[in-house]
PDBQT receptor file of N, H, CA, C and O in Angstrom, charges set to zero:
ATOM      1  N   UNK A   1     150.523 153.252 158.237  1.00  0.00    +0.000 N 
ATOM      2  CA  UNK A   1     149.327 153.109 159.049  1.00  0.00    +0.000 C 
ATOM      3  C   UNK A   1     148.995 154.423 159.740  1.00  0.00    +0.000 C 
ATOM      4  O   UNK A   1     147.814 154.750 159.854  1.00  0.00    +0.000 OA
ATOM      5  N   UNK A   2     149.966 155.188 160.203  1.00  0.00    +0.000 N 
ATOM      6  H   UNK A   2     150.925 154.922 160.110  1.00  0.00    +0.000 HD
ATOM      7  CA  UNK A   2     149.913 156.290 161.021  1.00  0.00    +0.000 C 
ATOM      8  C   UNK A   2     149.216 157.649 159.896  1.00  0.00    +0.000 C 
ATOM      9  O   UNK A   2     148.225 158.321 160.183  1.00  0.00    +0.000 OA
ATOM     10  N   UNK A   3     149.908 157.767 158.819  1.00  0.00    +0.000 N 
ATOM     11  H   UNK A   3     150.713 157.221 158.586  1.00  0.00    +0.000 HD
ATOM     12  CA  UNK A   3     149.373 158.605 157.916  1.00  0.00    +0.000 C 
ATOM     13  C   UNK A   3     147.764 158.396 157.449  1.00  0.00    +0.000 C 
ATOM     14  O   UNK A   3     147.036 159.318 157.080  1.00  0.00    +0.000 OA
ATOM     15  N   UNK A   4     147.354 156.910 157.552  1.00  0.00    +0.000 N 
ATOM     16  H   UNK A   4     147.945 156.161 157.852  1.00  0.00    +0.000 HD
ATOM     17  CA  UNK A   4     146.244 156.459 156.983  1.00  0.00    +0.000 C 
ATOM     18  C   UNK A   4     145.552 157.277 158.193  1.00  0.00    +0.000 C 
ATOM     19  O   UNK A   4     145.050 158.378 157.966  1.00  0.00    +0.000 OA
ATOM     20  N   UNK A   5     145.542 156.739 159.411  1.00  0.00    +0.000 N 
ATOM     21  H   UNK A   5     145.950 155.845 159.595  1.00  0.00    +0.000 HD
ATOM     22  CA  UNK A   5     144.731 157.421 160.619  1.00  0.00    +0.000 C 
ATOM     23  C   UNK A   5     144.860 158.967 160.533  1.00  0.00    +0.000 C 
ATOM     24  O   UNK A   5     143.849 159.644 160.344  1.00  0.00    +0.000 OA
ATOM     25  N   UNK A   6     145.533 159.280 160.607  1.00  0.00    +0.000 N 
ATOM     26  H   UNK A   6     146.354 158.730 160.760  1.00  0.00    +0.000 HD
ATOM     27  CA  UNK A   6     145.730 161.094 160.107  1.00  0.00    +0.000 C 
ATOM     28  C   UNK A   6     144.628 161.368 159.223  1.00  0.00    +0.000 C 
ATOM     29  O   UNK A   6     143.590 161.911 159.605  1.00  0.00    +0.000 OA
ATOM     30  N   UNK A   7     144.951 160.824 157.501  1.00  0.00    +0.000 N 
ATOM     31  H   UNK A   7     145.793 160.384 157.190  1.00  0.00    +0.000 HD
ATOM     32  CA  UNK A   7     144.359 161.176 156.750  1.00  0.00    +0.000 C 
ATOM     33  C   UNK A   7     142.808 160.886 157.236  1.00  0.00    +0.000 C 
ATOM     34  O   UNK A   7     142.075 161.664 156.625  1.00  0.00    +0.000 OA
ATOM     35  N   UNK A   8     142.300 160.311 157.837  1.00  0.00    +0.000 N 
ATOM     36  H   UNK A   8     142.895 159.679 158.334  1.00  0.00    +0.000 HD
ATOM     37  CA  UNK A   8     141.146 159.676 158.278  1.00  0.00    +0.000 C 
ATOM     38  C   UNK A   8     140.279 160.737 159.530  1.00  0.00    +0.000 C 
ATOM     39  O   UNK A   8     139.095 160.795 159.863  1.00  0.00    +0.000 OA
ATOM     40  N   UNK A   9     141.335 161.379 159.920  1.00  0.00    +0.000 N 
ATOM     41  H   UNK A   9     142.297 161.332 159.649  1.00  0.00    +0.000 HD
ATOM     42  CA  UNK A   9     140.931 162.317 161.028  1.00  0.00    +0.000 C 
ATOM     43  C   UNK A   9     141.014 163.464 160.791  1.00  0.00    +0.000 C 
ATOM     44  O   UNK A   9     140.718 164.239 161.701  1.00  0.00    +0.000 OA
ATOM     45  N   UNK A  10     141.512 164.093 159.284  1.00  0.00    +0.000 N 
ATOM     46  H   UNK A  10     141.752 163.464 158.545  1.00  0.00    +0.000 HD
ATOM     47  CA  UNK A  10     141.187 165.035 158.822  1.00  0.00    +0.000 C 
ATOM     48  C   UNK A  10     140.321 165.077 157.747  1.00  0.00    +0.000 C 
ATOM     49  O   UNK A  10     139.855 166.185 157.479  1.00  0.00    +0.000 OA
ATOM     50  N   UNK A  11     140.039 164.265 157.163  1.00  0.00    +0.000 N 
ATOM     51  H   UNK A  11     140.417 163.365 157.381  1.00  0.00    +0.000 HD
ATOM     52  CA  UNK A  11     138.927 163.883 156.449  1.00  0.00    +0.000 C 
ATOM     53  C   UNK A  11     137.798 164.088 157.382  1.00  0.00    +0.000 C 
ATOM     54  O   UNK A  11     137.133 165.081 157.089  1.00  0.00    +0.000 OA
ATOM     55  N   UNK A  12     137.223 163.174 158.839  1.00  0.00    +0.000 N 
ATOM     56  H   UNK A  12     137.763 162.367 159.078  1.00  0.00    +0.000 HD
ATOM     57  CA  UNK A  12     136.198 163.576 159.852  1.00  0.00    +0.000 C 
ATOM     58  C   UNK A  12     135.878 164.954 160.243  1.00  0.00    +0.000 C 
ATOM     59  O   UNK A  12     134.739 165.419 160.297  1.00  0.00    +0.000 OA
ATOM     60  N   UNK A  13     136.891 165.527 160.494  1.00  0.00    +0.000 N 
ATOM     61  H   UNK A  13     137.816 165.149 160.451  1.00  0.00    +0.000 HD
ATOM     62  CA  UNK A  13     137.236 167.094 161.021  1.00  0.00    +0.000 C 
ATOM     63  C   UNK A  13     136.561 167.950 160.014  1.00  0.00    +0.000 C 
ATOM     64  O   UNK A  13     135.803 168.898 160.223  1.00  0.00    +0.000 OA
ATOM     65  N   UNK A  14     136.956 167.468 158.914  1.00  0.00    +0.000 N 
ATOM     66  H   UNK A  14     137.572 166.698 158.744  1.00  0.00    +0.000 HD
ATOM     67  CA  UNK A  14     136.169 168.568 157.670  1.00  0.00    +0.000 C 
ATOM     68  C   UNK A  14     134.823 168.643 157.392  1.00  0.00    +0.000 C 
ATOM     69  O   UNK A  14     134.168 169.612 157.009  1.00  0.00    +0.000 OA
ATOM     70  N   UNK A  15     134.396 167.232 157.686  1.00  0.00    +0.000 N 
ATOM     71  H   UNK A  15     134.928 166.444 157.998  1.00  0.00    +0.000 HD
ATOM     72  CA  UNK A  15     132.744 166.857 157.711  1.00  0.00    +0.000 C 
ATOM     73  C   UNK A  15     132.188 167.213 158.552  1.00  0.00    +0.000 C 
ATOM     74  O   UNK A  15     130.995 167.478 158.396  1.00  0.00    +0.000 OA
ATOM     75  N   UNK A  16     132.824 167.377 159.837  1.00  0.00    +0.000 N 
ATOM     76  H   UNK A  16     133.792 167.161 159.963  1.00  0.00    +0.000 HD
ATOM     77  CA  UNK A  16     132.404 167.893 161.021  1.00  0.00    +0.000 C 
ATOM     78  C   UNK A  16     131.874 169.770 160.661  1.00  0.00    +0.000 C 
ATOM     79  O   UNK A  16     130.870 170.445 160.891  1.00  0.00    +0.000 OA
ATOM     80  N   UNK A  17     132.988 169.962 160.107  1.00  0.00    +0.000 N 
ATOM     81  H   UNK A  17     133.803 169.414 159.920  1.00  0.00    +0.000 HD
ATOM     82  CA  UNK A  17     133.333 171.380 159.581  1.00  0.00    +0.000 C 
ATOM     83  C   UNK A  17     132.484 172.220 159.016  1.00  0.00    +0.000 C 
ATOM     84  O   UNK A  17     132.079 173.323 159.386  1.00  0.00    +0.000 OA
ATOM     85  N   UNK A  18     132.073 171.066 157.321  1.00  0.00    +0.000 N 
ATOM     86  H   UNK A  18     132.402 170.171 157.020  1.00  0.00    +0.000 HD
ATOM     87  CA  UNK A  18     131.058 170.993 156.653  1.00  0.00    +0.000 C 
ATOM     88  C   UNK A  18     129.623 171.038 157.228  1.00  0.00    +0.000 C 
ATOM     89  O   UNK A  18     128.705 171.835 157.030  1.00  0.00    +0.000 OA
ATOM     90  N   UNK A  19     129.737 169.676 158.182  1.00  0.00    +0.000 N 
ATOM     91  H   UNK A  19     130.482 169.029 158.343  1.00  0.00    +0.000 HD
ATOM     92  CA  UNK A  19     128.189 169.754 158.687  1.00  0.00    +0.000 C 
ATOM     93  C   UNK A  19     127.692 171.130 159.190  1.00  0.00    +0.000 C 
ATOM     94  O   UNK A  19     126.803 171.755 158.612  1.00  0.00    +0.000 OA
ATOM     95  N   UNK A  20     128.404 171.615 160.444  1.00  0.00    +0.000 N 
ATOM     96  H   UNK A  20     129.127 171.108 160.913  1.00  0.00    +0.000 HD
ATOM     97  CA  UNK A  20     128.408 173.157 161.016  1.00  0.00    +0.000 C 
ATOM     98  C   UNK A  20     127.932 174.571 160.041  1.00  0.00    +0.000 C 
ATOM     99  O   UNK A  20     127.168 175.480 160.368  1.00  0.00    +0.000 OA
ATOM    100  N   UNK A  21     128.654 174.386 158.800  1.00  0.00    +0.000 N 
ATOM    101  H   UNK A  21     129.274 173.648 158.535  1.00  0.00    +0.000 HD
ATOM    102  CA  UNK A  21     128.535 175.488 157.892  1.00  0.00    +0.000 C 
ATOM    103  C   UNK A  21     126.928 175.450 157.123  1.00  0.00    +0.000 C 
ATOM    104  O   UNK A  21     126.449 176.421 156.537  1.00  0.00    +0.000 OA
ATOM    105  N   UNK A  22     126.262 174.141 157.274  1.00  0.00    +0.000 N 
ATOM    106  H   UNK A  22     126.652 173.353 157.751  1.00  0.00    +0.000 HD
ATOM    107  CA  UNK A  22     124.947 174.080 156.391  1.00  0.00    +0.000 C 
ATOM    108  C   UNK A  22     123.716 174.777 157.376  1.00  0.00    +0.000 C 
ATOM    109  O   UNK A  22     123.756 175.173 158.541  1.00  0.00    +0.000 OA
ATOM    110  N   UNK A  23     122.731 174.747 156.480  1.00  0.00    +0.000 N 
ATOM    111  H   UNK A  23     122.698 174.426 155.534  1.00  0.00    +0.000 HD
ATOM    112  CA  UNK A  23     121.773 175.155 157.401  1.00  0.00    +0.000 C 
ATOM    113  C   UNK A  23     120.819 174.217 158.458  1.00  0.00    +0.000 C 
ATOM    114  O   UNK A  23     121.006 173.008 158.591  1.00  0.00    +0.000 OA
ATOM    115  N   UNK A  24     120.133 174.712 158.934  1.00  0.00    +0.000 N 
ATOM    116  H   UNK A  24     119.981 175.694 158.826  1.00  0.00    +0.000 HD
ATOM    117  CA  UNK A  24     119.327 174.071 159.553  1.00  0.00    +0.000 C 
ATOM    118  C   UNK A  24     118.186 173.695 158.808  1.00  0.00    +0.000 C 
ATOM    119  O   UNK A  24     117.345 172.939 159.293  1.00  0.00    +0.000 OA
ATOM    120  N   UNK A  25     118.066 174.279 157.381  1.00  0.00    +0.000 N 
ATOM    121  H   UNK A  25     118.749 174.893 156.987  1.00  0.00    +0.000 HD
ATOM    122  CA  UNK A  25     116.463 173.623 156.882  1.00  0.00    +0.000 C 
ATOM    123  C   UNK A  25     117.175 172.563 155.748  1.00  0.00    +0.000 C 
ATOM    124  O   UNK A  25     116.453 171.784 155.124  1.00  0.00    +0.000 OA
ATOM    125  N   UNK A  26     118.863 172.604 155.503  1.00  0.00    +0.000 N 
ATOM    126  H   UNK A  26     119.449 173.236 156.009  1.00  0.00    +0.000 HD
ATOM    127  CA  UNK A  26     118.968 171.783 155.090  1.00  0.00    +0.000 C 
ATOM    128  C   UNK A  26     119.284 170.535 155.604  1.00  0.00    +0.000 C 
ATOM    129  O   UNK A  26     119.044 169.479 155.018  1.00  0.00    +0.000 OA
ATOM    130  N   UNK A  27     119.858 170.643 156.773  1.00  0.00    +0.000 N 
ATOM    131  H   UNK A  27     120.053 171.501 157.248  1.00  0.00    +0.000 HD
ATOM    132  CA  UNK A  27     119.818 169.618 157.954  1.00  0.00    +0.000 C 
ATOM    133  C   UNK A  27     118.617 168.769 158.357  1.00  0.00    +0.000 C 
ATOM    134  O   UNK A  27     118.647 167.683 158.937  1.00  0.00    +0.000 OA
ATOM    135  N   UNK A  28     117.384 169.571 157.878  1.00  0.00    +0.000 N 
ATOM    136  H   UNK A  28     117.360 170.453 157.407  1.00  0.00    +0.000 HD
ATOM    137  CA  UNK A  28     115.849 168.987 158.356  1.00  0.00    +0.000 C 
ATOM    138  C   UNK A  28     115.441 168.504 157.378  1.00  0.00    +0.000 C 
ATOM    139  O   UNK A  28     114.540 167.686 157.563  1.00  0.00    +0.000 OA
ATOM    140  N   UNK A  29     115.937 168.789 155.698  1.00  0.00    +0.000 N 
ATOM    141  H   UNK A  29     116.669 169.454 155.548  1.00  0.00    +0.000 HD
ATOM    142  CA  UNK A  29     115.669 168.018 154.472  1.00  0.00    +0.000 C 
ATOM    143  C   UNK A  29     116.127 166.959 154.717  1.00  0.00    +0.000 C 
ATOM    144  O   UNK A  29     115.299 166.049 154.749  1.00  0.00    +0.000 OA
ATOM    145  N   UNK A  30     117.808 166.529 155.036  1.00  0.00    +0.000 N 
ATOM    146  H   UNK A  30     118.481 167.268 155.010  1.00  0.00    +0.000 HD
ATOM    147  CA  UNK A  30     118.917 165.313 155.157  1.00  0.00    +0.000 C 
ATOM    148  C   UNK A  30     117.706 164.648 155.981  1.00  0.00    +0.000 C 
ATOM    149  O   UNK A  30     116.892 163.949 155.378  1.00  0.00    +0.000 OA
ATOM    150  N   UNK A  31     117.593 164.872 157.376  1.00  0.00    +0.000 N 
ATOM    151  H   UNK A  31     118.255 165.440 157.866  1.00  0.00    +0.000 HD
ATOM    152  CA  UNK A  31     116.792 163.807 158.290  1.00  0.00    +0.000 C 
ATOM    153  C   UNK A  31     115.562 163.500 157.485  1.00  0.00    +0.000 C 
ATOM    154  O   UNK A  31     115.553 162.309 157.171  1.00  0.00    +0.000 OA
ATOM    155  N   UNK A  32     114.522 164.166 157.045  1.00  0.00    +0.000 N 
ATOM    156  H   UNK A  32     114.529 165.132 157.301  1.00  0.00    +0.000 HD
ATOM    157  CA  UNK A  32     113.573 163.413 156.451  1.00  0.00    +0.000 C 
ATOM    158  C   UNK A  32     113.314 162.779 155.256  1.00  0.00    +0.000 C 
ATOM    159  O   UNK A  32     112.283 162.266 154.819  1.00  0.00    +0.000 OA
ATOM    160  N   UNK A  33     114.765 162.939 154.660  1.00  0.00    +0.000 N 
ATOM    161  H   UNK A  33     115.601 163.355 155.014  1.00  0.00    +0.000 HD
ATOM    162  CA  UNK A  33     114.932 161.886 153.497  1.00  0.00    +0.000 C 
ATOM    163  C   UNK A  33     115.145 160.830 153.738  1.00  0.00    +0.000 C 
ATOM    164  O   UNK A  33     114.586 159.907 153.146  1.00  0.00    +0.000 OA
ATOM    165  N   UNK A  34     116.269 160.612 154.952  1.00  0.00    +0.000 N 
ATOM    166  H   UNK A  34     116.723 161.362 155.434  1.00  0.00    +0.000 HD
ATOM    167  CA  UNK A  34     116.737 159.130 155.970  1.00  0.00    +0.000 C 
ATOM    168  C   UNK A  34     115.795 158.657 156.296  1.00  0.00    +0.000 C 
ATOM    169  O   UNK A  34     115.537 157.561 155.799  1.00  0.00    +0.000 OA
ATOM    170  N   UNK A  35     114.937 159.189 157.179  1.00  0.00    +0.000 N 
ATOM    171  H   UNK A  35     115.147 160.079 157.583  1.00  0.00    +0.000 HD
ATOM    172  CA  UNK A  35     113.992 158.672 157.491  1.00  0.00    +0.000 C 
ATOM    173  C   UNK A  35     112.459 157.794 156.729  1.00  0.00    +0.000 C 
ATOM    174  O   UNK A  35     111.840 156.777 157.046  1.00  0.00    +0.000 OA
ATOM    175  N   UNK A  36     112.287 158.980 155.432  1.00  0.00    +0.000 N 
ATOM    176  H   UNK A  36     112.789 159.806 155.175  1.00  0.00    +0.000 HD
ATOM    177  CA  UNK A  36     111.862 157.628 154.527  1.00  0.00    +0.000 C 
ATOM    178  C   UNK A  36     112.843 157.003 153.427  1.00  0.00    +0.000 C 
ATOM    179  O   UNK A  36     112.457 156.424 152.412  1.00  0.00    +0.000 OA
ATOM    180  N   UNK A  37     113.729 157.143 153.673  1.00  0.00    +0.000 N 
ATOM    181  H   UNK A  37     114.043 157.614 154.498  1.00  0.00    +0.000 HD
ATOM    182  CA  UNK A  37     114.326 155.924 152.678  1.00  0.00    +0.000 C 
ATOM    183  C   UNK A  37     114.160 154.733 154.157  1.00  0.00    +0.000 C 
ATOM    184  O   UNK A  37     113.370 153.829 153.888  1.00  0.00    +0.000 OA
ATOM    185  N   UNK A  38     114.703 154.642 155.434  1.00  0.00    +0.000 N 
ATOM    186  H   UNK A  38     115.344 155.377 155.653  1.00  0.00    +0.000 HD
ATOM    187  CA  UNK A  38     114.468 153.913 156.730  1.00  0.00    +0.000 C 
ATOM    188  C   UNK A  38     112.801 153.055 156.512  1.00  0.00    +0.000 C 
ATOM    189  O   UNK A  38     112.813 151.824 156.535  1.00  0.00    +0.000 OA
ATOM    190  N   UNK A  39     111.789 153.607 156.361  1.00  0.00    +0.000 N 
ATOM    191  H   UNK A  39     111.779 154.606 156.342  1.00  0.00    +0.000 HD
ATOM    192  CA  UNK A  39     110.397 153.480 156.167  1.00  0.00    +0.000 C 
ATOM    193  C   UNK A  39     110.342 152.362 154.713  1.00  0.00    +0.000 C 
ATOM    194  O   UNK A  39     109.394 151.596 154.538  1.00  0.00    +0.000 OA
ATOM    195  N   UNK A  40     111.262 152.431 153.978  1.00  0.00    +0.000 N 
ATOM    196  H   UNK A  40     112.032 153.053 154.121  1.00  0.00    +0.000 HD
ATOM    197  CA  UNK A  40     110.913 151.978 152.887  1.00  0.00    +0.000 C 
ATOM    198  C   UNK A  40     111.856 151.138 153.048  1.00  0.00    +0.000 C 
ATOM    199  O   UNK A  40     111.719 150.256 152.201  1.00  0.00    +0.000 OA
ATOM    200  N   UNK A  41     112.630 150.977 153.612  1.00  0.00    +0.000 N 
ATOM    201  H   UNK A  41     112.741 151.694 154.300  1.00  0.00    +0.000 HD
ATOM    202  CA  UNK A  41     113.950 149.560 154.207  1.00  0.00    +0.000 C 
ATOM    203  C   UNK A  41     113.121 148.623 154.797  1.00  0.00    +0.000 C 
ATOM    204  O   UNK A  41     112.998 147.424 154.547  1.00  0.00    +0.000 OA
ATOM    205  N   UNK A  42     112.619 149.261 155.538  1.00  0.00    +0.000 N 
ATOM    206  H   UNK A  42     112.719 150.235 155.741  1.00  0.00    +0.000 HD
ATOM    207  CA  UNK A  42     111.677 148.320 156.062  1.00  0.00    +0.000 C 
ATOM    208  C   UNK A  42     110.372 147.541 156.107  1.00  0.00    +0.000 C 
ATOM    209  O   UNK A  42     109.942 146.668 156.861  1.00  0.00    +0.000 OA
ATOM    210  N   UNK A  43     109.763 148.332 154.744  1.00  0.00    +0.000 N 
ATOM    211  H   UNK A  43     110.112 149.041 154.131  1.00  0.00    +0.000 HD
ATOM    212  CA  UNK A  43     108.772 146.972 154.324  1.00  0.00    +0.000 C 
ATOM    213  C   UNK A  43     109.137 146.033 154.448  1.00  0.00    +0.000 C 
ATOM    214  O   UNK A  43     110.303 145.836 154.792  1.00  0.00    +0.000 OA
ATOM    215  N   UNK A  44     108.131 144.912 154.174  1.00  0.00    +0.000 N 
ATOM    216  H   UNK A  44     107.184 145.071 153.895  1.00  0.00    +0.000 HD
ATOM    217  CA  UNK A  44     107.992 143.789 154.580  1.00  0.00    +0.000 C 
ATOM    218  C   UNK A  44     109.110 142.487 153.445  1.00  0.00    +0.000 C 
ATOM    219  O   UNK A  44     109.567 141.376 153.712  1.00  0.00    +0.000 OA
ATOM    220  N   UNK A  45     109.179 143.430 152.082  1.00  0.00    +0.000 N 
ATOM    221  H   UNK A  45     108.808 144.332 151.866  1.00  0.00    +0.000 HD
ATOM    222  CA  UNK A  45     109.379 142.504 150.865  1.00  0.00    +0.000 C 
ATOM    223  C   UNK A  45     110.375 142.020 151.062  1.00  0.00    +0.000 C 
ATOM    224  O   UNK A  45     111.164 142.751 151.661  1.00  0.00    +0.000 OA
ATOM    225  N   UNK A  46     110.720 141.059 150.816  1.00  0.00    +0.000 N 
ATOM    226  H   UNK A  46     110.079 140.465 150.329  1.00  0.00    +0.000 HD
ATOM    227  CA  UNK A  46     111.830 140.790 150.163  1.00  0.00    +0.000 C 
ATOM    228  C   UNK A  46     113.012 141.153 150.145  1.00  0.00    +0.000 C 
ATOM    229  O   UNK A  46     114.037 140.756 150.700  1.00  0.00    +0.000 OA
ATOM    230  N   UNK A  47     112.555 142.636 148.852  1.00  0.00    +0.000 N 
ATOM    231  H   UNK A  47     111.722 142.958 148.401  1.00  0.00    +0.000 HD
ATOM    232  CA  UNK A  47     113.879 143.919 148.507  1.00  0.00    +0.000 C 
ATOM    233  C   UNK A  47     113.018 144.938 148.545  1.00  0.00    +0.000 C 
ATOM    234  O   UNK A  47     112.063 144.900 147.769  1.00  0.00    +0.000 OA
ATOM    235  N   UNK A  48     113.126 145.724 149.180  1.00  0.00    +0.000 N 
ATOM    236  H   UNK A  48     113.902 145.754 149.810  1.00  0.00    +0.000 HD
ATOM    237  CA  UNK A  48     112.298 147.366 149.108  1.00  0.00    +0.000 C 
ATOM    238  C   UNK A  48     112.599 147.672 147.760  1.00  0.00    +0.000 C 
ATOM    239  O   UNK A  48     113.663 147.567 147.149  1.00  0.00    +0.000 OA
ATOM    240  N   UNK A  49     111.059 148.219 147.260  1.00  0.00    +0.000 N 
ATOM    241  H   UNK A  49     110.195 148.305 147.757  1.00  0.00    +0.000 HD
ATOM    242  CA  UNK A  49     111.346 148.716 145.941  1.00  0.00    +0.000 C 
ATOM    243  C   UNK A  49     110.652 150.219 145.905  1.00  0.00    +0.000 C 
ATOM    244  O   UNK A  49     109.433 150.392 145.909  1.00  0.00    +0.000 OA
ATOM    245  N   UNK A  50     111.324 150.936 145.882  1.00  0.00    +0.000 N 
ATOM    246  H   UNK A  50     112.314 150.796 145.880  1.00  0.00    +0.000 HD
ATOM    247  CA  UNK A  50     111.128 152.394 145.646  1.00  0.00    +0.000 C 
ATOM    248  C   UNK A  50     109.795 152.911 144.935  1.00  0.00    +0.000 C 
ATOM    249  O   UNK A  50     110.065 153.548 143.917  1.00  0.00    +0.000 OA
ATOM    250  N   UNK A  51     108.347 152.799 145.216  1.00  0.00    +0.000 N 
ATOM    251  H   UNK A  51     108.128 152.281 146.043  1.00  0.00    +0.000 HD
ATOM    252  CA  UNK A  51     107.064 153.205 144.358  1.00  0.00    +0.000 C 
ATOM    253  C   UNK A  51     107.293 154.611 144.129  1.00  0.00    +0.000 C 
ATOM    254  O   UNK A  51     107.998 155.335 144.833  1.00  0.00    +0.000 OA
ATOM    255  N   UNK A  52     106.672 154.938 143.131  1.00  0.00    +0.000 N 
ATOM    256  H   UNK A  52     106.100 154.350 142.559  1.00  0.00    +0.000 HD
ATOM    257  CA  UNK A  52     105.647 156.400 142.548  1.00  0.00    +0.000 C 
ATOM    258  C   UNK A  52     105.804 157.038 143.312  1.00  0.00    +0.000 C 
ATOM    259  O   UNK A  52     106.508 158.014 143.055  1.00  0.00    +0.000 OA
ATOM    260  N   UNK A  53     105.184 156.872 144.900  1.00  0.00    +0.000 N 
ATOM    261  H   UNK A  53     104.612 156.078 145.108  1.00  0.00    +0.000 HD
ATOM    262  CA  UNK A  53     104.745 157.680 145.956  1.00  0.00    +0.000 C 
ATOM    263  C   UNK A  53     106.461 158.160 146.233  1.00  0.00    +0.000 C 
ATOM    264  O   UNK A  53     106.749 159.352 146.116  1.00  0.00    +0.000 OA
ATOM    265  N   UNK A  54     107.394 157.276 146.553  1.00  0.00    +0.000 N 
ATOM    266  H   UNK A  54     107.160 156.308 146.648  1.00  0.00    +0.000 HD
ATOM    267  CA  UNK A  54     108.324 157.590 147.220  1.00  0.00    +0.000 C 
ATOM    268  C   UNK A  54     109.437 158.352 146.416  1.00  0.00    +0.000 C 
ATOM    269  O   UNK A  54     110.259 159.146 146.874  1.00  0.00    +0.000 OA
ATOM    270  N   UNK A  55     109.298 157.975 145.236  1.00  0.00    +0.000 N 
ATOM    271  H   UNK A  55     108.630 157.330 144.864  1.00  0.00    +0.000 HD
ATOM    272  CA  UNK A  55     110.382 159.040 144.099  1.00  0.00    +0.000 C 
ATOM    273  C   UNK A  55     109.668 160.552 144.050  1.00  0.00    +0.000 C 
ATOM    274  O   UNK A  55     110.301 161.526 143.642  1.00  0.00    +0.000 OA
ATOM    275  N   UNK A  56     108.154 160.654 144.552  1.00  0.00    +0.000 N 
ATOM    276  H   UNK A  56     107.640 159.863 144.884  1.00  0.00    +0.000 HD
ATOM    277  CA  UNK A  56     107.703 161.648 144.096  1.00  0.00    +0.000 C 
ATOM    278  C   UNK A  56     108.274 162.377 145.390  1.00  0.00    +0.000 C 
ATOM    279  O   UNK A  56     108.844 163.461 145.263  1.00  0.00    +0.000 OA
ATOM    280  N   UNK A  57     108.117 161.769 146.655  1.00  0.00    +0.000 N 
ATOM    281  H   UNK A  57     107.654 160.888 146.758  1.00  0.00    +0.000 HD
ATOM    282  CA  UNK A  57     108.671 162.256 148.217  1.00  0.00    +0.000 C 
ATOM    283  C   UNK A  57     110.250 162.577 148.005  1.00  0.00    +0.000 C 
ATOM    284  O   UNK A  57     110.530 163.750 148.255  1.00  0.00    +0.000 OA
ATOM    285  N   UNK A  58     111.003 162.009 147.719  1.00  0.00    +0.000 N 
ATOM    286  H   UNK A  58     110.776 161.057 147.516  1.00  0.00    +0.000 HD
ATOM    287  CA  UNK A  58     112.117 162.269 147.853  1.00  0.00    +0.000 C 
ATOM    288  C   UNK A  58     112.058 163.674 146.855  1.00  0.00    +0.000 C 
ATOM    289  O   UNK A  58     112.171 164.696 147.532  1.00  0.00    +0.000 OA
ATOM    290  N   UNK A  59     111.890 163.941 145.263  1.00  0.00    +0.000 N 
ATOM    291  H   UNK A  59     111.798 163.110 144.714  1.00  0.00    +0.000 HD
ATOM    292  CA  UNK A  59     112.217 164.588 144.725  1.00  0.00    +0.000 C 
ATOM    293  C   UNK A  59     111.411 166.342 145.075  1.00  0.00    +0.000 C 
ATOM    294  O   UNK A  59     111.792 167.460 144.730  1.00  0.00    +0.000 OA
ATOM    295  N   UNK A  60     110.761 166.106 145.508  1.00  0.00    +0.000 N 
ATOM    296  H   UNK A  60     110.451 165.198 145.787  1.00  0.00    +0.000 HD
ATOM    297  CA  UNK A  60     109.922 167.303 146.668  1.00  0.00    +0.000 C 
ATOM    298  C   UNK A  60     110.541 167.615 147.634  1.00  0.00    +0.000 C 
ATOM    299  O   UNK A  60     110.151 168.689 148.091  1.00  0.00    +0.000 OA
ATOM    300  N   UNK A  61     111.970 166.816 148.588  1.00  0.00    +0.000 N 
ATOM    301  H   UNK A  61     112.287 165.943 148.217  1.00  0.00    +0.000 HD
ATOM    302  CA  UNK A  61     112.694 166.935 149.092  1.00  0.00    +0.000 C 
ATOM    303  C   UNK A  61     113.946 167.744 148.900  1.00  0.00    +0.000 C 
ATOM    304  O   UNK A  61     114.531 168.707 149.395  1.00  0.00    +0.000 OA
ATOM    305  N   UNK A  62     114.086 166.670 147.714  1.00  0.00    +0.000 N 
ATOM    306  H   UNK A  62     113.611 165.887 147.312  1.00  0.00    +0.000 HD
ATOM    307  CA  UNK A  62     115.760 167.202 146.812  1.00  0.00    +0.000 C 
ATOM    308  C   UNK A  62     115.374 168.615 146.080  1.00  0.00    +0.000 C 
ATOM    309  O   UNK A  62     116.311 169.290 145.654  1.00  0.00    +0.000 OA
ATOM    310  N   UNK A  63     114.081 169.074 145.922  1.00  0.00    +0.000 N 
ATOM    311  H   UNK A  63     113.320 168.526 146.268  1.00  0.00    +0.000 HD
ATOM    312  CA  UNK A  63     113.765 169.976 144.915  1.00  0.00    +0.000 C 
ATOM    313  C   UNK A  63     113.822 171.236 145.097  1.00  0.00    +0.000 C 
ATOM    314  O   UNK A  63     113.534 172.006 144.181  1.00  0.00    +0.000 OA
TER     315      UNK A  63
């Protein structure tokens, strides 16, 4: 159990690590991808289904 928590807190530490080392315009890509995938969670349907519009948003993102 003790090793599991270890391994678990150096695993965090590195992401922490990671996060620090990126940039800031890639930091501002991450948030406005969350934010509309968030937008599209939350239609109304059913099951959010990913349109045209939003594969074209994300990949203008990722691109």
């Amino acid at each position: 159990m003790a090793i599991r928590l270890i391994y678990l807190l150096g695993c965090q530490i590195f992401r922490w690590l990671a996060l620090l080392a990126r940039s800031s315009a890639a930091k501002d890509i991450e948030i406005l991808m969350l934010r509309h995938q968030l937008t599209v969670a939350q239609r109304i349907h059913p099951r959010p289904r990913f349109s045209w519009s939003d594969r074209a948003v994300m990949a203008a993102l990722l691109g």
